[in-house]
N, C-alpha and C positions, 0 to 999 in steps of 0.2 A: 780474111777467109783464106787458107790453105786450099790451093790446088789440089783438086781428086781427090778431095777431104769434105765429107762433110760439117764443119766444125772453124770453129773461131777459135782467135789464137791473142788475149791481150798480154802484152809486155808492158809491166813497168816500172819503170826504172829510177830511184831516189837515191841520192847526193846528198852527203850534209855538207853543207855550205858554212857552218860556224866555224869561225877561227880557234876560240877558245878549246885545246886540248882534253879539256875535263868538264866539254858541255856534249857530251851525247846524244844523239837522236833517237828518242824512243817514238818511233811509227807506228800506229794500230789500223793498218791496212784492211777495207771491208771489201768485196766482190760481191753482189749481190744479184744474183736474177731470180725472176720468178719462172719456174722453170716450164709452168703449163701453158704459159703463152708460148713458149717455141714447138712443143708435141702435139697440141690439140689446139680445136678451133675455138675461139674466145668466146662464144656461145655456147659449148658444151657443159651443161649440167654435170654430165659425166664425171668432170676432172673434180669438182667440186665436192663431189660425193664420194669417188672411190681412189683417192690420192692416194701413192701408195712411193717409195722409198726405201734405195738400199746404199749402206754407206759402208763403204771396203779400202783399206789402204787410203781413207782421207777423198778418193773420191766418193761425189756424189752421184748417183744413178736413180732416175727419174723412171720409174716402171709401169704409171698409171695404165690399166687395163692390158699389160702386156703379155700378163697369165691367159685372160679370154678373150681377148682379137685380135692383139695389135702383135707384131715381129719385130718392131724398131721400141728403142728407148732413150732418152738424154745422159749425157753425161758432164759434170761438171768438176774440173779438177785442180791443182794448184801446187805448184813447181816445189813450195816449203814446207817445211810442218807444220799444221794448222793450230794455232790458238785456242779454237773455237767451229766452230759449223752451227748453221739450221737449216732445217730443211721445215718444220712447220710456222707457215708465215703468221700468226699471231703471237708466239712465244716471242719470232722475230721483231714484230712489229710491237708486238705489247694493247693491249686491249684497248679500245675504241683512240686506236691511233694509226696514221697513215703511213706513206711511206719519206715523207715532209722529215718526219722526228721518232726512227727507228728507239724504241724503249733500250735494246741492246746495245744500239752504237753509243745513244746517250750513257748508259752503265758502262761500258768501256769492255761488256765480255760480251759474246755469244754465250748460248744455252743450252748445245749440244742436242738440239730436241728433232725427233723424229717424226715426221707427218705419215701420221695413218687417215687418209682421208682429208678434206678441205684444202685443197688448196694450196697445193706442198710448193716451195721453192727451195732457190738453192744458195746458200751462203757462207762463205768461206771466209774465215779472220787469219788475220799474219801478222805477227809482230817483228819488227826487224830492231835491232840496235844499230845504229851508224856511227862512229870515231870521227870524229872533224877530218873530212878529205874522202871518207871510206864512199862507195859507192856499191847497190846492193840489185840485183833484177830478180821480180816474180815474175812468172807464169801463170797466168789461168786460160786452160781450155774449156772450150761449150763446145758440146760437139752432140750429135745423132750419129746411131746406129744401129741398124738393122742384122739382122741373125738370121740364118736359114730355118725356115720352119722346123725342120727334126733335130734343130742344136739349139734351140731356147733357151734352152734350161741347164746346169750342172749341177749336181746331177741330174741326167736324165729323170722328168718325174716328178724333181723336186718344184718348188718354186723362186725358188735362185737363179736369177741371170745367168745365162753364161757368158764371162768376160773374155772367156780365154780368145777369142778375135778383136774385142776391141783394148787389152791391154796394151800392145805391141802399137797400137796407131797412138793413146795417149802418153805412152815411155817419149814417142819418138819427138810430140810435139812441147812436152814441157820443157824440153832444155832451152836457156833462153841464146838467144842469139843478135850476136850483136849487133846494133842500128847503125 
């Protein structure tokens, strides 16, 4: 957890260890949360009915009911260019399957799919190539945040987030730093 942040900060960091110069490390890095368990109460009907999702610059933004009651949202983000994303968790998960034996991680891509309703999470893919010796760090931040009631929205009106206050907090935390 970051100090005077509300928001999580994971680092991590992969080494290829092979000797052989012309054996490369192809990694398919998954970050997976479900993102209505950090916003709403695990009881809430709510999230499960009116799940709702905005994806800007590779983050994800978790908005469920943010248009008619709520002033805070999640955000979930990732230091590289992403691969892949889902935000709707059965595209992720794959039909009458758990989270044991993810359908997508077994296929080797995400689905790019966006949850309009049911139960949206947040899931980011990274591919890295590693050189025998090279050494590579992601980023992903989880984070909450709240907006003044009369700047919810950009534009004013519309139903679009307004990130322009919570940009500057996820710039600052993706750089990764060293251990």
């Amino acid at each position: 957890m970051a100090l005077d942040e509300n928001l999580e900060i994971w680092q991590l960091t992969v080494t290829n260890r092979r000797a052989n110069e012309s054996d490369p490390l192809i990694l398919r890095q998954y970050r997976v949360l479900s993102v209505d368990a950090r916003t709403t109460p695990p009881t809430s009907s709510a999230t499960s009915r009116s799940g709702e999702v905005e994806i800007e610059d590779g983050v994800i933004y978790h908005k469920t009911e943010y248009r008619e009651r709520r002033d805070h949202f999640a955000f979930f983000a990732c230091s590289r260019p992403t691969a892949g994303f889902d935000t709707q968790r059965e595209a992720f998960l794959g039909p009458y399957r758990g989270w044991d034996k993810p359908a997508t991680v077994e296929a080797g891509q995400l689905t790019n799919s966006v949850a309009h309703g049911w139960s949206p999470i947040g899931a980011h893919q990274v591919r890295l190539v590693l050189e025998p010796g090279e050494t590579q760090q992601v980023v992903f931040v989880l984070g909450y945040h709240e907006n003044p009631r009369d700047r919810k929205f950009d534009p004013p009106g519309s139903q679009t987030i307004n990130k322009s206050l919570v940009k500057p907090v996820i710039a600052r935390y993706l750089t990764a730093r060293p251990r």
